[in-house]
N, C-alpha and C positions, 0 to 999 in steps of 0.2 A: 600811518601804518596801513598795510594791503591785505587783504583778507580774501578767500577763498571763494567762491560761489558755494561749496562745501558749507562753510561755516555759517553762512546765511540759512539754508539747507536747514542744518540744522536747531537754528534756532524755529523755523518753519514749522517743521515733523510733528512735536507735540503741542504747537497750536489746531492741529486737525485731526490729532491720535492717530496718526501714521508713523510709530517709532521706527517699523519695519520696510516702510518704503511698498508695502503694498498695493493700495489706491493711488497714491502719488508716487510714481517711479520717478527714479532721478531724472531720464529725459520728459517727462512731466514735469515734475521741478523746478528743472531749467527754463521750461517755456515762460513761465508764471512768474522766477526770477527777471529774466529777460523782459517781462511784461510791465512788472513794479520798476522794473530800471529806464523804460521809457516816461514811466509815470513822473518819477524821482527826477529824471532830465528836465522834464518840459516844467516841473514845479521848484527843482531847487538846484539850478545849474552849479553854484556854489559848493553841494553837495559832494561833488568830484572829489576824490583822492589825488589832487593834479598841482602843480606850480602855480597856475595860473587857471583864472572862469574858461572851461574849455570854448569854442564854438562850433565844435562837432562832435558829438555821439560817441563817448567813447567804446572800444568795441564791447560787443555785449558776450558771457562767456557761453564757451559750448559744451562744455565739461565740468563735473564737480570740484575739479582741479585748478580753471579756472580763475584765474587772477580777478578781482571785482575792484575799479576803481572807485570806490565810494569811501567817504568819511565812516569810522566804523561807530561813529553816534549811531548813523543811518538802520545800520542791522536788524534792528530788532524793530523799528517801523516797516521798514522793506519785507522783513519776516510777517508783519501782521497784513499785508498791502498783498503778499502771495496767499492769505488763511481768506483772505475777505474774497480774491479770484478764485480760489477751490473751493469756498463754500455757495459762491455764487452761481458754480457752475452747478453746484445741484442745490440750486434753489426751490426747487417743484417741492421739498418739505421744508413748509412754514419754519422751523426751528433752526434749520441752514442760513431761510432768506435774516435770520435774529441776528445766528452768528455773522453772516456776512457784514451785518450793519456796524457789530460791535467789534469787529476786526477794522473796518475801513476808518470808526471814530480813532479808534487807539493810531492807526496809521497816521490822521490827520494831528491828533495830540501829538504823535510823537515825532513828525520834520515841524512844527511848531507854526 
């Protein structure tokens, strides 16, 4: 099944209490999607939404509309894998650099 960059998006939002898109705009969003999808590549090529183990990059979306080739198992570690990049990018408070840690474990728990 093919799922949205949206939908991923979504799952995202309320791991960093952004339900409104405030601090994380959707072209933020995307960046950090886009980010965790290179992650996802180089750790679990397998991962792909595709016929076949791709051997090149699928393309990465640029919109929340967006078509996302990934296995939708993926979603909701990919959603934690984008909460561990926005919390790391403001690290400089102690209880960010926490969350960021506890986002990137649950990421690693959850592609296995």
């Amino acid at each position: 099944r093919t799922m949205t960059a949206q939908q991923i998006i979504d799952e995202f939002r309320p791991m960093v209490s952004d339900a409104t898109a405030v601090r994380w705009t959707d072209p933020a969003a995307i960046l950090l999607l886009c980010n965790a999808l290179d992650e996802i590549w180089w750790r679990r090529r397998s991962a792909s939404n595709l016929p076949s183990i791709p051997t090149t990059m699928p393309t990465k979306p640029s919109a929340v509309s967006s078509t996302v080739l990934i296995q939708d198992t993926y979603r909701v570690p990919i959603a934690h894998y984008m909460a561990y990049l926005a919390f790391l990018e403001d690290s400089e408070d102690a209880s960010n650099m926490k969350l960021a840690t506890t986002h990137y474990d649950l990421y690693e728990k959850g592609i296995g």
